[in-house]
C-alpha positions in Angstrom: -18.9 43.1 -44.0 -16.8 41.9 -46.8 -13.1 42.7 -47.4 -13.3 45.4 -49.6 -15.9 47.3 -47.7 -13.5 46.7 -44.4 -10.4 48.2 -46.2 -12.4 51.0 -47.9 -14.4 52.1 -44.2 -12.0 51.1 -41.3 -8.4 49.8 -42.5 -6.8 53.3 -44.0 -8.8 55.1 -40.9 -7.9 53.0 -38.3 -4.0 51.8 -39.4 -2.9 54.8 -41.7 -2.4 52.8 -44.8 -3.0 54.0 -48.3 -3.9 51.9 -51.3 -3.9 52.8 -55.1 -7.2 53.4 -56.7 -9.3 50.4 -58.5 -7.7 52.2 -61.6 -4.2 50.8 -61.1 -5.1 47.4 -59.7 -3.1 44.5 -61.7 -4.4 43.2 -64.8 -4.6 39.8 -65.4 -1.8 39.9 -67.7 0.4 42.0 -65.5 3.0 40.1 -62.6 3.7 41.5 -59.7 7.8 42.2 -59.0 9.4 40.6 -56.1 13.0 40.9 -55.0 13.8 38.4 -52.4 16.7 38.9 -49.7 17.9 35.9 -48.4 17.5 32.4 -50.4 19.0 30.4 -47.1 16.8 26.8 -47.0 13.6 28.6 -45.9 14.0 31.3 -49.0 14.5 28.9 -51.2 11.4 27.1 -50.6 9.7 30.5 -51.1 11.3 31.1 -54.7 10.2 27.5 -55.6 6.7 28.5 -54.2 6.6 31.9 -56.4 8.0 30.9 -58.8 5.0 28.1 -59.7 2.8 31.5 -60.1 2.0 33.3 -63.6 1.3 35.9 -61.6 4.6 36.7 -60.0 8.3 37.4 -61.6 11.0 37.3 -59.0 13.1 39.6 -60.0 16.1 39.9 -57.7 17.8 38.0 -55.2 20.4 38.8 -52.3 22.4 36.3 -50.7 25.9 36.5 -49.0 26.0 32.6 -49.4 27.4 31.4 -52.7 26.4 28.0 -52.1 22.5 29.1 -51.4 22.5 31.6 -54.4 23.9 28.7 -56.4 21.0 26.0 -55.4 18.8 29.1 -56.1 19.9 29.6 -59.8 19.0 25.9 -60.2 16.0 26.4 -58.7 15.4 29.1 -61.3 16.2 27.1 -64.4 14.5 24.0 -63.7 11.2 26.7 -63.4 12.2 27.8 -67.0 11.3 31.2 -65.8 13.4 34.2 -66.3 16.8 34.4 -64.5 16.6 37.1 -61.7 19.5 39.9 -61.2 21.2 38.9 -58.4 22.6 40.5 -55.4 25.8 39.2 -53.4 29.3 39.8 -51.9 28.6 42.0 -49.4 26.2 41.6 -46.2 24.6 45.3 -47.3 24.4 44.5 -51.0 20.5 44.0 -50.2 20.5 47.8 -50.0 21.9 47.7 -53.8 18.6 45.5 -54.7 16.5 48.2 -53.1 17.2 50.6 -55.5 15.4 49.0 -58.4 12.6 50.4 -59.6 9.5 49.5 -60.3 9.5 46.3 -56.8 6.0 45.6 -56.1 7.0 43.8 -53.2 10.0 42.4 -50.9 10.2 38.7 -49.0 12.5 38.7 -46.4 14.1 35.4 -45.2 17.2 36.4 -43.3 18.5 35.4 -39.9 16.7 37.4 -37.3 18.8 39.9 -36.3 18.5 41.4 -39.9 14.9 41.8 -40.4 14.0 44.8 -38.4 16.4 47.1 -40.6 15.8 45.4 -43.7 11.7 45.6 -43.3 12.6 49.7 -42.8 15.0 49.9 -45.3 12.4 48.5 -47.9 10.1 50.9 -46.6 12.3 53.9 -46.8 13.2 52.6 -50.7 9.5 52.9 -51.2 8.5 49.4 -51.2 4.8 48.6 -50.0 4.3 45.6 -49.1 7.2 43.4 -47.6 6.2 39.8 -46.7 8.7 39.1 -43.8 9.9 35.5 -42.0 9.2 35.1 -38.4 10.1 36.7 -36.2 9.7 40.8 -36.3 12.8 42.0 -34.3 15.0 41.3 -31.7 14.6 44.1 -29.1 11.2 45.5 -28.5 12.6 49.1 -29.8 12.7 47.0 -33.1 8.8 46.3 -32.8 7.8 49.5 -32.1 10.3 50.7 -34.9 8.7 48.6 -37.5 5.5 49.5 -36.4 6.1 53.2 -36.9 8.0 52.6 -40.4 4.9 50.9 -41.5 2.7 53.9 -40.4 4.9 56.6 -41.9 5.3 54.8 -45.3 1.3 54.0 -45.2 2.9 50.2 -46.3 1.3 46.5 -45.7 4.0 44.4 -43.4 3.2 40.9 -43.4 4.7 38.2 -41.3 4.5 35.1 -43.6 3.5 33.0 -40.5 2.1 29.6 -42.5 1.1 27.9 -39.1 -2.0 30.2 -38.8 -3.1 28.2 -42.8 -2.6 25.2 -41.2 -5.5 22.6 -42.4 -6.7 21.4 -38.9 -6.0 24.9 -37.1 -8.1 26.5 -40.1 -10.8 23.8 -40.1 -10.6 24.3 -35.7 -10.8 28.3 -37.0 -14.2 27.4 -38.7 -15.4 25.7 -35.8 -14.6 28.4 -33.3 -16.8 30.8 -35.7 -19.3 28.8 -35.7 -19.9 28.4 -32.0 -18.9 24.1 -31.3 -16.9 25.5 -28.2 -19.0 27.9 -27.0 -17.0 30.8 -25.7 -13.2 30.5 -25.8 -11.7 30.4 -21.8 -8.3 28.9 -22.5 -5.9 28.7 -25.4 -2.2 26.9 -25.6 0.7 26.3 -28.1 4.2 26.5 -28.7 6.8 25.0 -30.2 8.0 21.8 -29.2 10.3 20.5 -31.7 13.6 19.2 -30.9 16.0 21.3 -33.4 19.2 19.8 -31.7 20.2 18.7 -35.1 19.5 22.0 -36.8 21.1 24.2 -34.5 24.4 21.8 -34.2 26.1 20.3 -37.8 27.7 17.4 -37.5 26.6 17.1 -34.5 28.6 20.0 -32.6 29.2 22.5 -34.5 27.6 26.1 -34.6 28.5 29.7 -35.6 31.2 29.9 -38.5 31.5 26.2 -38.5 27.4 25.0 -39.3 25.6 25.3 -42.0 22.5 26.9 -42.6 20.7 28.0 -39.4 23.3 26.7 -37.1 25.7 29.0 -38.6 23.2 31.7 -36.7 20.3 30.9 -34.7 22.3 28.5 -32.3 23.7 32.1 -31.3 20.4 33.5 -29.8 20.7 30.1 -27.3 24.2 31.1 -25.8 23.1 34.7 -25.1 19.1 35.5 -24.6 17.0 33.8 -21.9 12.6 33.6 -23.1 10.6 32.2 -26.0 12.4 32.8 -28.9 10.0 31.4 -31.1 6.2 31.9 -30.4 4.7 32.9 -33.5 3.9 29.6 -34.7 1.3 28.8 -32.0 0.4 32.7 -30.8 -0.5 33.2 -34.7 -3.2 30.8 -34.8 -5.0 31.1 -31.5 -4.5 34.9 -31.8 -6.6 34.9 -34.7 -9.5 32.4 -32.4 -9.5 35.1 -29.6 -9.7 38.1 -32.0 -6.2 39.8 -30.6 -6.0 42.6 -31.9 -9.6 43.0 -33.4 -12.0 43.6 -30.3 -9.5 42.0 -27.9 -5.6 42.4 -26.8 -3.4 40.6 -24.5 -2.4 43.0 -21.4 0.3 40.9 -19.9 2.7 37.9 -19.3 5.1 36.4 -17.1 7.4 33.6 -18.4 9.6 30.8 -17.1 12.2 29.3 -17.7 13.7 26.1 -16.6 17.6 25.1 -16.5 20.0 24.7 -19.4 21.1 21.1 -20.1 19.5 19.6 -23.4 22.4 21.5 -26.0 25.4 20.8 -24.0 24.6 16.8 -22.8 24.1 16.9 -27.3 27.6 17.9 -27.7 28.9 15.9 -25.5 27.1 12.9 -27.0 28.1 13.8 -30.4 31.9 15.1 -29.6 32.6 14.1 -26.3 33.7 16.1 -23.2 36.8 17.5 -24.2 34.9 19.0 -27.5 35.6 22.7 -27.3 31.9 23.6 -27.4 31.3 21.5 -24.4 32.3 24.6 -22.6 29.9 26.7 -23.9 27.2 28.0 -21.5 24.2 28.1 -23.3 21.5 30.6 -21.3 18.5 29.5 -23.1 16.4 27.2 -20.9 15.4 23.7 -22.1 12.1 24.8 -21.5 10.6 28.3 -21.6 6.8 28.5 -20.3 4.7 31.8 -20.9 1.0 33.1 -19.8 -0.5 35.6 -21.4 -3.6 37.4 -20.3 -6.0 39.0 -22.4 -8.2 42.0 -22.8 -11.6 39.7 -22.9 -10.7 37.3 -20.0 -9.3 34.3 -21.7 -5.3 32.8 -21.2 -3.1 31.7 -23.0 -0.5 29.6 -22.4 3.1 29.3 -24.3 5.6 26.6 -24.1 8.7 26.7 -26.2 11.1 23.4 -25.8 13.4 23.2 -29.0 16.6 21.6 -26.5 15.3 18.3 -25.4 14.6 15.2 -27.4 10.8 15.0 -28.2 8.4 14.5 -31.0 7.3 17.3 -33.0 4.3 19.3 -31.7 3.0 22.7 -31.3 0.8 21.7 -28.8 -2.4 22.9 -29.4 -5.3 23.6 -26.9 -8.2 25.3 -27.5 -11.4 25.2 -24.7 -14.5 26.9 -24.6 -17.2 26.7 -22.7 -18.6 23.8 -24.2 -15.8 21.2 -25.0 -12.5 21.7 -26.3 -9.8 20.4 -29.3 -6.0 19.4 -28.7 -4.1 18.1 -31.4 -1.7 16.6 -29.1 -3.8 13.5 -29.1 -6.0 14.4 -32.6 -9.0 14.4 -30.3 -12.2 16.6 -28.8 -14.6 16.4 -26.3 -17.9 18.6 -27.0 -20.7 18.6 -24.2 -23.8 17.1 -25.3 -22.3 16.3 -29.1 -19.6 13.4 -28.1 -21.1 9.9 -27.7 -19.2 9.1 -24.3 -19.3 12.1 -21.5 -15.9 12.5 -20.6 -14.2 10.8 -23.4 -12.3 12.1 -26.0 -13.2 11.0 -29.5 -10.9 11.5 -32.6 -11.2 14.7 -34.0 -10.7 13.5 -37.6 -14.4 13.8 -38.8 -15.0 17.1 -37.7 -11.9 18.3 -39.3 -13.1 16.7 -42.2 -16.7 18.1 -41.3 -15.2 21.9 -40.9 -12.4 21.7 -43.2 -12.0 25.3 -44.0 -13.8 26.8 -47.6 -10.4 28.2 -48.6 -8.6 24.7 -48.2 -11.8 23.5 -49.9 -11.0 25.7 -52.5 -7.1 25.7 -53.2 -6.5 22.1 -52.3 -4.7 20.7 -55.3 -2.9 24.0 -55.4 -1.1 23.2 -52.0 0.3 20.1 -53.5 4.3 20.3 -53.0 4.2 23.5 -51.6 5.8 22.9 -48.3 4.4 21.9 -44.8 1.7 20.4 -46.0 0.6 23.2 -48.0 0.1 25.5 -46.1 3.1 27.6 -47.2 1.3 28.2 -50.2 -1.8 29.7 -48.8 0.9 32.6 -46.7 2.4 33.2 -50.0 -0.5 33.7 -52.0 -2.4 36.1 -49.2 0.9 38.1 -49.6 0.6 38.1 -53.2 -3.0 38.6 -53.5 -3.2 41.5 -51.4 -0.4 43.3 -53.8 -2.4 42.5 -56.5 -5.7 44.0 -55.6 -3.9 46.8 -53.3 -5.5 45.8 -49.8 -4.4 45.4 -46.7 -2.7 42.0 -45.8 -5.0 39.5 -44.2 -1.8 39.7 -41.0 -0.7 43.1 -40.8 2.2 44.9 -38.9 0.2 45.3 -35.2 0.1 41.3 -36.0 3.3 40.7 -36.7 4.5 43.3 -33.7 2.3 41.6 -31.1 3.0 37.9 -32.0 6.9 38.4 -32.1 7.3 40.9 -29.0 6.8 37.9 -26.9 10.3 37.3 -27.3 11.7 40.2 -26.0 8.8 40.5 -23.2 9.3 36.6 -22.0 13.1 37.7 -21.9 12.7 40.9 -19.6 9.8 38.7 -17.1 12.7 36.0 -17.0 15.2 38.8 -16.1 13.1 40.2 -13.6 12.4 36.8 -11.6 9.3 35.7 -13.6 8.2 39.8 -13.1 4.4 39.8 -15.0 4.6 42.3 -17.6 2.5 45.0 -19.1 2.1 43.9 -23.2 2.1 47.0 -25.4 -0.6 48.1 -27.3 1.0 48.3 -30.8 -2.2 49.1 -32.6 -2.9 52.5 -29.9 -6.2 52.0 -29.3 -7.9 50.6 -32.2 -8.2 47.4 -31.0 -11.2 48.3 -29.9 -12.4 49.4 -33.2 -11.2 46.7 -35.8 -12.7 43.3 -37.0 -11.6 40.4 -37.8 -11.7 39.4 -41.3 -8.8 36.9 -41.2 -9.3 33.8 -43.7 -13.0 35.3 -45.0 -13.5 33.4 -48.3 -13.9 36.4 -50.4 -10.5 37.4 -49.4 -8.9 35.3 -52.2 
């Protein structure tokens, strides 16, 4: 079934969502209207990415940073595209940006804590599609609140998760469809990545004191306990195992070990007398999750951002015939690989299975940001407001990959409890297909 016929038969049935007639679908000389709130680091790599459309005027921007709006005007002129109205001085003035008319759509690139409300308030201004950062909420009230928002407004939400457009997870995607691993049994990720530098400037500093993320998302590690950040590797093999689309995950417990990795860093960096050397941070170095689904498989979730470590999402995906990990770029495929029992570099059937749509947009990707694959989130976003459909990750997707935060918190809480995983979609799981990353979609 192709896209159109999927949106038209099952997707307003099934998630509530209306879309304007073929009448009012964007000509090719009309540009959709974004209004961006927040143009931190990560926003402004977005502007630079939308801004490289002729499809697409930006055409506000909210910030309570001078210094990020000002790198953001630059970013602007060097486009030579038109200056937008901009939004600052107060941390509400994003409200102010709401009420212009005529906002085809809204990305959201805030610290966490602020997307929940602002994904509602754009819905309650009227706005339908809002292309959000990870992750959905904080609280799982905030999930279900989103969800709801989204239902009531019949409006597209969209977590702009670019891991999931990855080259080698799309080209492993392809694979999967096409049977090399037989039938999935086992699926991990994560995200390993030591971000001690990022959450601590100069070193030791956090909150008021650091810039950019430190001045916020070294917070979350004083005060919550679970994953914090599992969309980049649930996304992907969500999409493998068909989560939400004839499969659902029922239930996790999670883990998590001691705390040492951020304060042994300041006192490195400062020395013991620092005053954030006294800070107990509750976050566990390392944060281990299972997940069970619906169809049998498990999936397994590390998060380890506190520890020194090479970069890795740690990617596992098993089947009844062989299995990929990108740990060590390699496979194994019963009966396929020369040597039984031997991995072989993965590299040619990457290359083998590259994905059509990378295929496709390769050049395009060039300088987009992580290796490209921040333009292919972007332009799914963009692409769905143009031709009024559903986005390819909608709001039961964004719901379910981000609630493992809050969940992973509460089985921590509770003494590694295993706990039932809502059902954001109520019932029509059961009911919907996958059409992720079809090549008609773009």
């Amino acid at each position: 079934m192709d896209r159109r016929s999927f949106v038209k038969n099952t997707g307003i049935a099934t998630a509530g969502f209306a879309f304007l007639p073929s009448s009012q679908l964007f000509t090719r000389e009309q540009k959709v209207k974004i209004g961006m709130i927040g143009v931190g680091l990560r926003g402004q790599n977005h502007l630079d990415n939308l801004l490289r459309r002729n499809d697409v005027e930006v055409v506000a921007i909210c910030d309570i940073d001078e210094g990020m709006l000002e790198r953001s005007v630059n970013i602007v002129k060097k486009s030579n595209k038109a200056m937008p109205k901009i939004f600052k001085g107060d941390p509400y003035a994003w409200k102010k940006l709401l009420e212009m008319k005529d906002l085809d759509g809204i990305v959201i690139a805030t610290p966490w804590e602020w997307h929940a409300p602002m994904i509602i308030g754009s819905l309650e201004a009227g706005v339908k599609y809002i292309g959000t950062e990870v992750v959905l909420g904080i609280t799982l009230q905030d999930h279900w609140d989103v969800v709801k928002a989204a239902e009531k407004y019949k409006a597209q939400v969209m977590m702009l998760e670019n891991v999931c457009y990855r080259r080698d997870v799309m080209a492993v995607l392809n694979m999967v469809r096409q049977g090399l691993f037989g039938e999935l049994i086992h699926l991990q990720a994560g995200y390993q990545h030591d971000l001690r530098d990022v959450k601590f400037t100069n070193g030791t500093d956090f909150d008021a004191k650091g810039f950019s993320e430190a001045r916020w998302r070294t917070h979350h590690s004083v005060h919550r306990n679970g994953d914090l950040y599992p969309t980049h590797g649930i996304g992907p093999v969500a999409e493998m195992i068909n989560i939400n689309r004839g499969n659902r995950f029922l239930s996790l417990s999670s883990f998590a070990t001691k705390s040492r990795g951020l304060h042994n860093y300041i006192v490195q960096k400062g020395g013991e007398n620092h005053p954030n050397a006294k800070v107990e941070f509750k976050l566990g170095d390392v944060v281990t999750t299972m997940v069970r689904c619906a169809n049998g498989e498990t999936v397994l979730l590390q998060h380890d951002t506190n520890l020194p470590r090479p970069y890795s999402l740690g990617f596992r995906v098993q089947g009844t015939k062989g299995l990929w990990m990108d740990v060590n770029k390699s496979l194994y495929i019963e009966g396929v690989s020369a040597k039984p029992h031997q991995w072989e570099e993965a590299k040619a059937y990457l290359d083998k299975y590259d994905h059509p749509l990378w295929q496709r947009w390769s050049k395009e990707t060039e300088g987009a940001g992580h290796g490209g694959m921040d333009f292919f989130v972007l332009h799914a976003f963009i692409e769905s407001i143009r031709r009024r459909t559903a986005t390819p990750m909608d709001v039961y997707d964004a719901a379910t990959w981000s609630a493992i935060t809050p969940l992973s918190e509460r089985s921590i809480e509770l003494g590694n409890e295993t706990v039932d995983f809502p059902d954001f979609t109520s019932g029509q799981w059961m009911y919907r297909n996958n059409d992720f990353a079809l090549t008609d979609q773009y």
